[in-house]
C-alpha positions as CSV (number, residue, x, y, z in Angstrom):
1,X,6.7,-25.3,25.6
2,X,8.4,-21.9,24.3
3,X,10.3,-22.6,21.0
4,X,13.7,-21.5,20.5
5,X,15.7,-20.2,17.3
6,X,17.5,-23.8,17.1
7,X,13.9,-25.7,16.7
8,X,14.2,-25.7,13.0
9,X,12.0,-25.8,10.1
10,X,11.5,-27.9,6.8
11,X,11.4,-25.3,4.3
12,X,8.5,-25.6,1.4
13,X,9.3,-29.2,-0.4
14,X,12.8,-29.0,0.5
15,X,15.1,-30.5,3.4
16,X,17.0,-27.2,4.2
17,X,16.4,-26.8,8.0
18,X,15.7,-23.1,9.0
19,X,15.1,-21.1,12.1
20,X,11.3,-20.3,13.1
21,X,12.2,-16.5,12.6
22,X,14.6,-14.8,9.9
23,X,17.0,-12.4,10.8
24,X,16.7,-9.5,7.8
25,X,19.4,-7.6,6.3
26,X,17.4,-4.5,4.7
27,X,18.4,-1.8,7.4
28,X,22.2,-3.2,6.5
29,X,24.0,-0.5,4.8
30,X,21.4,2.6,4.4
31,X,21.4,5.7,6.0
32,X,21.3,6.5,9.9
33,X,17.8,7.6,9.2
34,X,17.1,3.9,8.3
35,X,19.2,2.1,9.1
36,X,21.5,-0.1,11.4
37,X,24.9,1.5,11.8
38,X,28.1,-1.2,11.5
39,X,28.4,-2.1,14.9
40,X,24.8,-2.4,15.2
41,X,24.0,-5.0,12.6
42,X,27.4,-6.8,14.1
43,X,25.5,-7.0,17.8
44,X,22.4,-8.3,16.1
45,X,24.1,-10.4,13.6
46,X,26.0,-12.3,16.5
47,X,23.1,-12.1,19.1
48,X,21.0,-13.8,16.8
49,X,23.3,-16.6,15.7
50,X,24.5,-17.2,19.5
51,X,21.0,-18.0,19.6
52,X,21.1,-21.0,17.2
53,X,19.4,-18.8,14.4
54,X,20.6,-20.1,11.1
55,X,18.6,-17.8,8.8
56,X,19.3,-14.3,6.9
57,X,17.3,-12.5,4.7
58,X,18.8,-10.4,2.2
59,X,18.7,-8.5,-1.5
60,X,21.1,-7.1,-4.3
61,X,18.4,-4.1,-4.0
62,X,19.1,-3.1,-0.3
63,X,21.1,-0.2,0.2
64,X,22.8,-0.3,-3.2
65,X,24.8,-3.6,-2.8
66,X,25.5,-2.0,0.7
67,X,23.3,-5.3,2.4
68,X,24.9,-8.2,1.2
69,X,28.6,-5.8,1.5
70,X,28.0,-5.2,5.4
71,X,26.9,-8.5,6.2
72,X,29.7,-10.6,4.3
73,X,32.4,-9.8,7.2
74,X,29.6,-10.6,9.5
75,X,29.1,-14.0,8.5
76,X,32.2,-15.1,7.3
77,X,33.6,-17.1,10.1
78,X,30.0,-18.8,10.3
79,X,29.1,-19.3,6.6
80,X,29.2,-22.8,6.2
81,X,26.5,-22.8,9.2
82,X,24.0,-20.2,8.0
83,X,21.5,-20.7,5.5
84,X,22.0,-16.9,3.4
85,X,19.0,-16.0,1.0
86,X,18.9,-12.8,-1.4
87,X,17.1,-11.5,-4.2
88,X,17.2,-10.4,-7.8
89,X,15.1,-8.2,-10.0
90,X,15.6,-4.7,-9.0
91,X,17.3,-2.0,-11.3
92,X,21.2,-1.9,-10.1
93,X,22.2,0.5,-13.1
94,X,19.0,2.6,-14.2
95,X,19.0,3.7,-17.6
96,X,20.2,0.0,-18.5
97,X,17.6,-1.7,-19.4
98,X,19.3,-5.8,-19.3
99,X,20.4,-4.8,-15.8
100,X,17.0,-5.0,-14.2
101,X,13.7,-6.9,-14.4
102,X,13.4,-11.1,-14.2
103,X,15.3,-11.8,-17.3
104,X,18.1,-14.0,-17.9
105,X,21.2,-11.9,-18.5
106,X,19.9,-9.7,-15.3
107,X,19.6,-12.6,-13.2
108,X,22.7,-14.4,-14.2
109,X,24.9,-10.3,-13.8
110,X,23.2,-10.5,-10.6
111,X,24.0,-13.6,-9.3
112,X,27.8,-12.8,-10.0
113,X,27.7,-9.5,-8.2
114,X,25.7,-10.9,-5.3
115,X,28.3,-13.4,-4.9
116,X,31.4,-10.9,-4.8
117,X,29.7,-8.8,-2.3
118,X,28.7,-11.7,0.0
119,X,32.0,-13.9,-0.9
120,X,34.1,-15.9,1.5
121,X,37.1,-17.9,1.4
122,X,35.4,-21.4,1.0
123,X,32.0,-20.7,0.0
124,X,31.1,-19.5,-3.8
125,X,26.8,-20.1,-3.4
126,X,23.9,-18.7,-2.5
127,X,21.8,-21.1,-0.2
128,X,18.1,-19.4,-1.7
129,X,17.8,-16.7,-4.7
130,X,14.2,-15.4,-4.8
131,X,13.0,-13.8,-7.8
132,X,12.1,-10.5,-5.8
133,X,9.1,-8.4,-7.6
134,X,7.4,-9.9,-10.3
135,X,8.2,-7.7,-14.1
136,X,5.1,-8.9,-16.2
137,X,7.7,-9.2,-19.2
138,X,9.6,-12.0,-18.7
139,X,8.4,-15.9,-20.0
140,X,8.1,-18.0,-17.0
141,X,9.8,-20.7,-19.1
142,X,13.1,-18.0,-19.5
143,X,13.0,-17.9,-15.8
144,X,12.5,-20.4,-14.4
145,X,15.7,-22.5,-16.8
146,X,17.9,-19.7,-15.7
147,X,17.3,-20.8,-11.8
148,X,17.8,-24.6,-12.8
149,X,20.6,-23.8,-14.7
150,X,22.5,-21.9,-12.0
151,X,21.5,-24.8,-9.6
152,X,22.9,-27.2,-11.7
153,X,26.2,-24.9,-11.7
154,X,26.1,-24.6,-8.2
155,X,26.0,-20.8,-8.2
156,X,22.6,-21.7,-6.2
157,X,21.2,-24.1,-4.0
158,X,17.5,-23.3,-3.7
159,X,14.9,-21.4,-5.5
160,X,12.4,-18.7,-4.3
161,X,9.8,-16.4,-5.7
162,X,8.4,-12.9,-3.9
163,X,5.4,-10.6,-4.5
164,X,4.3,-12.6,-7.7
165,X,0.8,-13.3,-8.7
166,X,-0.3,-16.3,-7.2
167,X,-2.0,-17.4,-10.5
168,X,1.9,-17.3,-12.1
169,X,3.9,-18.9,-9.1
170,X,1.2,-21.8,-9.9
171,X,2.0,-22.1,-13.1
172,X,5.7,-21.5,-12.9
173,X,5.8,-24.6,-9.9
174,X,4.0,-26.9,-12.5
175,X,6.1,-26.2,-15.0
176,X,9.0,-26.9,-13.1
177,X,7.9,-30.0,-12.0
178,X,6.8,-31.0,-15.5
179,X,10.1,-30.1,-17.0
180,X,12.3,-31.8,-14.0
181,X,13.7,-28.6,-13.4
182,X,14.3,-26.8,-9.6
183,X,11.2,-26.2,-8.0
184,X,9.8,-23.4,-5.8
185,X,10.3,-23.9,-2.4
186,X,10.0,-20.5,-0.9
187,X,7.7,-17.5,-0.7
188,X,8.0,-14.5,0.1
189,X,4.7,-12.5,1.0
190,X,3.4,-9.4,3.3
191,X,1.7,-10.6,6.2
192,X,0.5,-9.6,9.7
193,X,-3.0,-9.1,11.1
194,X,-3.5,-6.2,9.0
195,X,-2.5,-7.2,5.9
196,X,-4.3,-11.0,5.8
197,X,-5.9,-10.9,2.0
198,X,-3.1,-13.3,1.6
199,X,-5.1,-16.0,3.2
200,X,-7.2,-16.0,0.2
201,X,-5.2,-17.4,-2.8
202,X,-1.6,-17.2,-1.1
203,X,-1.6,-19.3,1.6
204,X,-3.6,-22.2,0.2
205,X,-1.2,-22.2,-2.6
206,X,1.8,-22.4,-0.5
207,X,0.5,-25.1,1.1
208,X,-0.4,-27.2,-2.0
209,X,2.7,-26.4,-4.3
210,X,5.2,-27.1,-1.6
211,X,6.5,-23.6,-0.6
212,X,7.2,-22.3,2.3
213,X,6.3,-18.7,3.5
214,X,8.1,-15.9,4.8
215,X,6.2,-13.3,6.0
216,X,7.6,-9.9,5.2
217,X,6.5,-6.7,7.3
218,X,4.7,-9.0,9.6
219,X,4.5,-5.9,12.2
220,X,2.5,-3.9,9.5
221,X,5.3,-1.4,8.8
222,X,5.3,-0.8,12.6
223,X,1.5,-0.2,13.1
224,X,1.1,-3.1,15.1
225,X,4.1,-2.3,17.7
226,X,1.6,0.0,19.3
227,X,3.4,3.0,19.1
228,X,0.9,4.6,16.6
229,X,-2.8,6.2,17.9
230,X,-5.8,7.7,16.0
231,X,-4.9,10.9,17.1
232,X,-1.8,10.1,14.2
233,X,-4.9,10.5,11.7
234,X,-6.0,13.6,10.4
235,X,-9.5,13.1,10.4
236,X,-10.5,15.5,7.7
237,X,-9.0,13.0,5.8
238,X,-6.2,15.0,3.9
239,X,-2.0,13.8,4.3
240,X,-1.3,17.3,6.2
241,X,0.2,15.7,9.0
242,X,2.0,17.6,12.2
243,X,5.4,15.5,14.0
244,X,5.5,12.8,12.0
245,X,8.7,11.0,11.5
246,X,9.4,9.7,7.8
247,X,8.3,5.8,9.0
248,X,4.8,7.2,10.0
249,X,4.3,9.0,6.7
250,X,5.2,6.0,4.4
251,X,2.5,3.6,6.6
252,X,-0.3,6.8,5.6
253,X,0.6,7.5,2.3
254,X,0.8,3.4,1.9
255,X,-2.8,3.1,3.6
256,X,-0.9,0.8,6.4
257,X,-1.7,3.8,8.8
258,X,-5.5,4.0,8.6
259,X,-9.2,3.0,11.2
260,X,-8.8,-0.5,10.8
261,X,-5.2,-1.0,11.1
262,X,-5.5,1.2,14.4
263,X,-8.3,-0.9,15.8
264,X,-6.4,-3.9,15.4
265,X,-3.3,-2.5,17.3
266,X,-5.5,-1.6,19.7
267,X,-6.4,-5.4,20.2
268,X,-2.9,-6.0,20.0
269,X,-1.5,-3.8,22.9
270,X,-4.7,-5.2,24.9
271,X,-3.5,-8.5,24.8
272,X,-0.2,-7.6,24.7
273,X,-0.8,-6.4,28.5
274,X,-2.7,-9.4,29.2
275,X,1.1,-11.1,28.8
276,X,3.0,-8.9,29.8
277,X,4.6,-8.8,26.9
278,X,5.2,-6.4,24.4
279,X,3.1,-5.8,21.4
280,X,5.3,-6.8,18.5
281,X,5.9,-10.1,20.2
282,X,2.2,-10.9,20.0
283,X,1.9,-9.5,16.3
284,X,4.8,-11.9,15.0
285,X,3.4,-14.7,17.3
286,X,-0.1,-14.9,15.3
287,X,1.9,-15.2,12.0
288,X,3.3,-18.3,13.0
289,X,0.2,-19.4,13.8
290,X,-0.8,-19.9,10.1
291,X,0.3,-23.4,9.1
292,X,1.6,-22.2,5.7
293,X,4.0,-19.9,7.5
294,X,8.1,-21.0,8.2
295,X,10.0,-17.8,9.1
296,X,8.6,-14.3,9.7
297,X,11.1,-11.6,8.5
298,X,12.2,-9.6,11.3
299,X,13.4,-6.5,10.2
300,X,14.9,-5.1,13.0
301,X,17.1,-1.9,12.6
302,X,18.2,-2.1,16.5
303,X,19.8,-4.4,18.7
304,X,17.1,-3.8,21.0
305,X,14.2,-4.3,18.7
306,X,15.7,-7.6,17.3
307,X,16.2,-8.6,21.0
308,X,12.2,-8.0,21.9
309,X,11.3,-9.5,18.8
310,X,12.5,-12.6,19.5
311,X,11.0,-13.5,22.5
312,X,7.7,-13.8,19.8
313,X,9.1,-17.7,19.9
314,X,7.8,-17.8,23.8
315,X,4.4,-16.7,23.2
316,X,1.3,-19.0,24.1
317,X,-2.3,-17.2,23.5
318,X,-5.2,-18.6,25.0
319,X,-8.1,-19.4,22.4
320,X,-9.8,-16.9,23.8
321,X,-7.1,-14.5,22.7
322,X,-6.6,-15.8,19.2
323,X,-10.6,-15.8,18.9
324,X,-10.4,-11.8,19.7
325,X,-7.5,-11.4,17.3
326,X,-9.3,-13.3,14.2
327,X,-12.0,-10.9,15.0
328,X,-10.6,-7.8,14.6
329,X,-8.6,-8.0,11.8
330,X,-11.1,-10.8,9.8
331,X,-10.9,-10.3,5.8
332,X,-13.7,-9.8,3.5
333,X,-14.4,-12.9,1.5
334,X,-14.6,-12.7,-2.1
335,X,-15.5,-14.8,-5.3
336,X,-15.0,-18.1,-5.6
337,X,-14.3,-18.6,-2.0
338,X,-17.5,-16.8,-1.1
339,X,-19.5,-18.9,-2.9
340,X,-17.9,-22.7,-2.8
341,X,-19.2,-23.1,0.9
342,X,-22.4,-22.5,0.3
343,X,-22.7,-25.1,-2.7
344,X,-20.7,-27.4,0.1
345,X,-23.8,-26.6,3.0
346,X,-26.9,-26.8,0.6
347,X,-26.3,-30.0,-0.6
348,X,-25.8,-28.6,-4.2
349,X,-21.9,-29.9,-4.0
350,X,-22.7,-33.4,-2.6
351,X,-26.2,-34.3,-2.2
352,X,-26.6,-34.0,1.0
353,X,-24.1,-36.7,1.6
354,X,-21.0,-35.3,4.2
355,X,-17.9,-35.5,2.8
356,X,-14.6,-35.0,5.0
357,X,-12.3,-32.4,3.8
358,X,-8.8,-33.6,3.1
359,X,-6.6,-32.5,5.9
């Protein structure tokens, strides 16, 4: 049966109810090149709420302060329905050096400004603040106080973490929980069938500590919409590059543009065909697929791309299908995870004697 945007989601350890996919704000407030123009990001903003979707993604980072600024007028009739999330971390004033990293007085400054720029007439929170790039200078223990105190304040509702080490959100979860203080109950990660090294440490992590994961670029920074070919690829393997558009040059200079990203799109569109459907819809359909996975990001800067992105809720594959797209895209296994099975199959682990796996 075809899911909808109003069959919603336990997030992580938490009871907040979500939508299966996440509307995101980052093309709110940059430049044409970019982004969505006003009206546009109205159309997709109502479009996607008509539709019983309850969650937006957002940051103090995108477009200046110019994200959470357009979208405030956009929500503001619907606030107390919508579950908002942004993020911290990001320089806001370079050359001063308390107004960026994970730190206290940064988060706390930014928590205040994010606040005035999203504010509404009833409604002084933020439902989800995500610590949004890890800084490798900040003490977990700093951290992670700051977030419970501004729960206890009710400046915030939940906590979330993004593009951290998993070793660290570990450690920062048990902490918390040691310490009574708020815990984790969101991730934020890049995922999609070409980026799945996730699977390795991320996602089992998730699953165990309680958080839930939101896939961000789950389209591969537009590699796996199809529109891409190998004739994109230089193949004397230098960046000198002929009608490119700006997009197509970050994916190469990124490595998102390369062989193996390309075969995999190729699988994609095949499939893709096989529906009749188009190929984003399959792409985001096979993230949701992972069971440590809530809400994809969609990161739409049209009306009409949110639009076909959606319909990723009414895709069914076949096994068959799913089989051919684990092929394709399968990650290298590396240590420990290479080696623990094979303890497990030559007896080494358990004598020989089978043991279930917890499920």
């Amino acid at each position: 049966m075809p899911r909808q945007l109003d069959d919603y989601r336990l997030l992580g350890r938490s009871g907040l109810r979500v939508s299966p996919l996440s509307l995101g704000a980052m093309t709110f407030g940059l430049s044409a090149e970019w982004g969505s123009n006003n009206d546009e990001a109205a159309k997709m903003v109502d479009y996607y709420v008509d539709r019983g979707g309850n969650f937006i993604d957002t940051a103090n980072y995108y477009g200046g302060g110019g994200s959470e600024k357009v979208l405030a007028p956009l929500i503001k009739d619907r606030r107390h329905r919508l579950v908002v999330a942004t993020k911290y971390s990001l320089s806001m004033s370079p050359g001063d050096p308390n107004a960026s990293g994970n730190q206290r007085k940064n988060m706390m400054q930014a928590v205040e400004d994010s606040l005035r720029r999203l504010g509404t007439d009833y409604i002084d929170y933020i439902d989800l603040l995500y610590l949004h790039i890890w800084d490798d200078r900040t003490p977990v223990e700093e951290i992670l106080r700051a977030f419970d105190d501004l729960v206890r304040a009710g400046k915030i509702i939940h906590v979330g973490i993004s593009d951290t080490p998993a070793w660290q959100i570990s450690r920062m979860q048990t902490i918390a929980d040691l310490r009574g203080w708020a815990p984790l109950i969101a991730l934020q990660i890049p995922y999609s069938l070409v980026e799945r090294t996730v699977e390795r440490e991320f996602m089992p992590m998730a699953i165990e500590m309680g958080l839930g994961v939101l896939p961000w670029s789950p389209l591969g920074g537009g590699v796996l919409t199809g529109k891409y070919s190998h004739k994109d690829l230089n193949r004397q393997g230098n960046t000198t590059l002929q009608n490119l558009d700006s997009r197509k040059e970050i994916n190469l200079a990124t490595g998102s543009l390369n062989e193996q990203a390309l075969d995999i799109a190729g699988v994609v569109v095949e499939i893709a065909a096989e529906m009749g459907r188009p190929p984003a819809q399959v792409a985001l359909a096979w993230t949701l697929l992972h069971p440590a996975v809530t809400s994809p990001i969609i990161g739409a800067r049209t009306f009409s791309q949110l639009e076909d992105n959606l319909g990723a809720l009414e895709v069914a594959f076949s096994d068959e299908q799913i089989d051919r797209l684990e092929a394709i895209s399968a990650i290298e296994s590396t240590f420990p995870l290479n080696l623990i099975p094979s303890s497990h199959h030559t007896g080494l682990m358990f004598g020989n004697v089978r043991v279930e796996p917890r499920r």
